[in-house]
C-alpha positions as CSV (number, residue, x, y, z in Angstrom):
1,X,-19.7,3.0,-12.1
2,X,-19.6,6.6,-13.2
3,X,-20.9,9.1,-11.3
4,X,-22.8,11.4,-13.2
5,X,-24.3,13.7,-10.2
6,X,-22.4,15.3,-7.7
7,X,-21.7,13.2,-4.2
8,X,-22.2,14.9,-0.9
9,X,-18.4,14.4,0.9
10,X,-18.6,15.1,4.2
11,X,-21.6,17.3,4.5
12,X,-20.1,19.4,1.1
13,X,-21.3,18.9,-2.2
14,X,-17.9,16.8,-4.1
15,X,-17.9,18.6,-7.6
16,X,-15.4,18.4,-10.2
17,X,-16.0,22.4,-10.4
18,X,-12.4,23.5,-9.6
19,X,-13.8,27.5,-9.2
20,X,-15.8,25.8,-6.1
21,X,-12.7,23.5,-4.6
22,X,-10.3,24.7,-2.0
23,X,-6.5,24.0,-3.8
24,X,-5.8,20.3,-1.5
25,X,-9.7,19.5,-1.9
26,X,-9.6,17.4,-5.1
27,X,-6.7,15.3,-3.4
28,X,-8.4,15.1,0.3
29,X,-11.5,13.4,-1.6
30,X,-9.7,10.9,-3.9
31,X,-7.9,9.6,-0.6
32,X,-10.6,9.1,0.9
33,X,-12.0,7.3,-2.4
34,X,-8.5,5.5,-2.0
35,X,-8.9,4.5,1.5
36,X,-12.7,2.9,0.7
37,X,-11.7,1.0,-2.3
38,X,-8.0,-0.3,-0.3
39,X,-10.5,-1.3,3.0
40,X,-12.0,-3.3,0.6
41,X,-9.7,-5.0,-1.9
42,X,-6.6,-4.1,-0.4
43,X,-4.5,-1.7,-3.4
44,X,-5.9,0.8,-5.5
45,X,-5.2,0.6,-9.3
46,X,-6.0,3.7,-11.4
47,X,-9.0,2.4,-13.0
48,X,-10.8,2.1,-9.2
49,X,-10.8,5.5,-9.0
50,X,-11.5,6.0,-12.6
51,X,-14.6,3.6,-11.8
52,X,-15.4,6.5,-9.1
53,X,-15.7,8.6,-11.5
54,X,-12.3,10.2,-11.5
55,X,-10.6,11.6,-14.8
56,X,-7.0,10.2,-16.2
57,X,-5.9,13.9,-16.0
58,X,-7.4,14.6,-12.3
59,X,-5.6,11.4,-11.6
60,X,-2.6,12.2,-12.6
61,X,-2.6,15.9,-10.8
62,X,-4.0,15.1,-7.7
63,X,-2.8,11.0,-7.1
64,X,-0.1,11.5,-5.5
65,X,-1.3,14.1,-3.3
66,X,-3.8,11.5,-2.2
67,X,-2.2,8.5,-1.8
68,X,0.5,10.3,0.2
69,X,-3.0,12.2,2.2
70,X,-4.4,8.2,2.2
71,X,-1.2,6.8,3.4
72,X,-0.9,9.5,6.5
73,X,-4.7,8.9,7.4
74,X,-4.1,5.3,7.3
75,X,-1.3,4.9,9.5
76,X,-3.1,7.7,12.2
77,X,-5.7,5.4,12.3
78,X,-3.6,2.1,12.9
79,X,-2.1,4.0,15.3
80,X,-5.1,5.4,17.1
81,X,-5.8,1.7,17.5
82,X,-3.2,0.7,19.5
């Protein structure tokens, strides 16, 4: 699913604006996209977060950022657990 309105992230409003995003904010919200959509399948293909509404070009500027941001969260968590 697209999503056509804006989502609230965290008590912020998630835009695509990029006047109204702090520089690492587009990456901090697709890892957390990244992190929902791998709790539930397990791996996140492109077209997940493109299903989250996510353009090819934000993708491809802000992915790795995220999976790396993703990857650190994850393993804090696991962790945490411990």
């Amino acid at each position: 699913m697209i999503r056509a309105e804006p989502q609230t992230e965290g008590g912020a409003q998630r835009t695509n604006d990029v006047t109204a995003m702090p520089a690492n904010g587009f990456a901090k919200i697709m890892a957390n996209d990244m992190r929902e959509v791998a709790s539930v399948k397990g791996s996140v293909e492109t077209e997940d977060l493109v299903l989250r509404g996510w353009t090819q070009a934000q993708i491809e500027t802000h992915g790795a950022e995220a999976r790396r941001m993703a990857q650190i969260d994850s393993i804090r968590r696991t962790e945490g657990n411990r």
